[in-house]
C-alpha positions as CSV (number, residue, x, y, z in Angstrom):
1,X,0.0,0.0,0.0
2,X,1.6,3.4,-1.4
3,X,-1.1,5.6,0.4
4,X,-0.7,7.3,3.8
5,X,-2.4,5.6,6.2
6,X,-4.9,8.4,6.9
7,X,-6.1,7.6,3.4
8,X,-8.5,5.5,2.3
9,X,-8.1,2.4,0.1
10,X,-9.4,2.8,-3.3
11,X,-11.0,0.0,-5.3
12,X,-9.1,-0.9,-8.3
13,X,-11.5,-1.3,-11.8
14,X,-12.4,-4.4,-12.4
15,X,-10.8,-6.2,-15.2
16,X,-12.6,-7.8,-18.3
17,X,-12.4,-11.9,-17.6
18,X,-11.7,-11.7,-21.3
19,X,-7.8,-9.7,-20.6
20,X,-7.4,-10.9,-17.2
21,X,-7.5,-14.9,-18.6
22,X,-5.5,-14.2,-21.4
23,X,-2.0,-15.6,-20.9
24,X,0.7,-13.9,-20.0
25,X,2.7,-12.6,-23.1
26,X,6.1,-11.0,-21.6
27,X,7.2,-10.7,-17.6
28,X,9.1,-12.8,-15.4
29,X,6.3,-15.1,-14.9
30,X,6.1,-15.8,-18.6
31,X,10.2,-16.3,-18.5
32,X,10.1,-13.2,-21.1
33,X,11.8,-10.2,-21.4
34,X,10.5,-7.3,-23.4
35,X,11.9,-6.8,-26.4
36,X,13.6,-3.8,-25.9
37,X,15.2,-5.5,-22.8
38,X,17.7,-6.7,-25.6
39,X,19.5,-3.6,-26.6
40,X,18.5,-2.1,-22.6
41,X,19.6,-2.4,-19.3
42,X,18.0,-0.5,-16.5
43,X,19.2,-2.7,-13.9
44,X,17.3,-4.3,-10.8
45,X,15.2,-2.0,-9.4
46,X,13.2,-1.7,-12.6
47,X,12.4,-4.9,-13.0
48,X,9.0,-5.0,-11.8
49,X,7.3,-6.2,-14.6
50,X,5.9,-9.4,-13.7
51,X,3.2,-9.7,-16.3
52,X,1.8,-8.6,-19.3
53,X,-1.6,-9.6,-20.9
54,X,-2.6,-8.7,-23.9
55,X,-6.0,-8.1,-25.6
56,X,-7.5,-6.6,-28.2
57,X,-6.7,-2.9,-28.3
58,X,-6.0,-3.0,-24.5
59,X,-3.3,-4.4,-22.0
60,X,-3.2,-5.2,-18.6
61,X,0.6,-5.3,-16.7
62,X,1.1,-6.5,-13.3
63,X,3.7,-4.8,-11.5
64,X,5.4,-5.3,-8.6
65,X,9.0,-3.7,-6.7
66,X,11.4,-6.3,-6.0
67,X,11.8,-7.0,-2.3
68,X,15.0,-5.7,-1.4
69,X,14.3,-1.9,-3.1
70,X,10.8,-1.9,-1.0
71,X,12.9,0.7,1.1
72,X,13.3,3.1,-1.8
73,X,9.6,3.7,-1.2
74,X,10.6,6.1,2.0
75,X,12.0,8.4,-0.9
76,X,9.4,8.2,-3.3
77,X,5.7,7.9,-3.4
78,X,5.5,6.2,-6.1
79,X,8.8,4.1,-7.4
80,X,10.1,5.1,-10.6
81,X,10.2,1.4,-11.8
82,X,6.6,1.8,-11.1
83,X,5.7,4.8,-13.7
């Protein structure tokens, strides 16, 4: 949780059944890298792309900090890996 907690949670949209069932194309959890991950290297604290579904005309990624930068999050509000 990223909020202050003197805020109150906010609901997240639901997701279509039809994008959130789709496999995952690229992510760790699919054991592939982006393609631009080839020619890039942004090192570990941006990868925090676990997942990436695919639909038609829409996307849905699943992102998460790795463990040992959760820290970073005094600094920022939002982690730049996260934008």
């Amino acid at each position: 949780n990223l909020a202050p907690a003197t805020a109150r949670p906010v609901a997240a949209p639901e997701v279509p059944a039809a994008l959130r069932d789709r496999p995952v194309a690229f992510g760790t959890s699919a054991g592939r890298r982006m393609p631009q991950e080839a020619n890039l290297r942004f090192g570990p604290r941006w990868d925090v792309l676990d997942g990436l579904r695919l639909g038609n005309g829409e996307a849905l990624a699943e992102l998460s900090l790795p463990e040992p930068f959760t820290g970073d999050l005094v600094e920022f509000d939002l982690h730049p890996g996260m934008l």
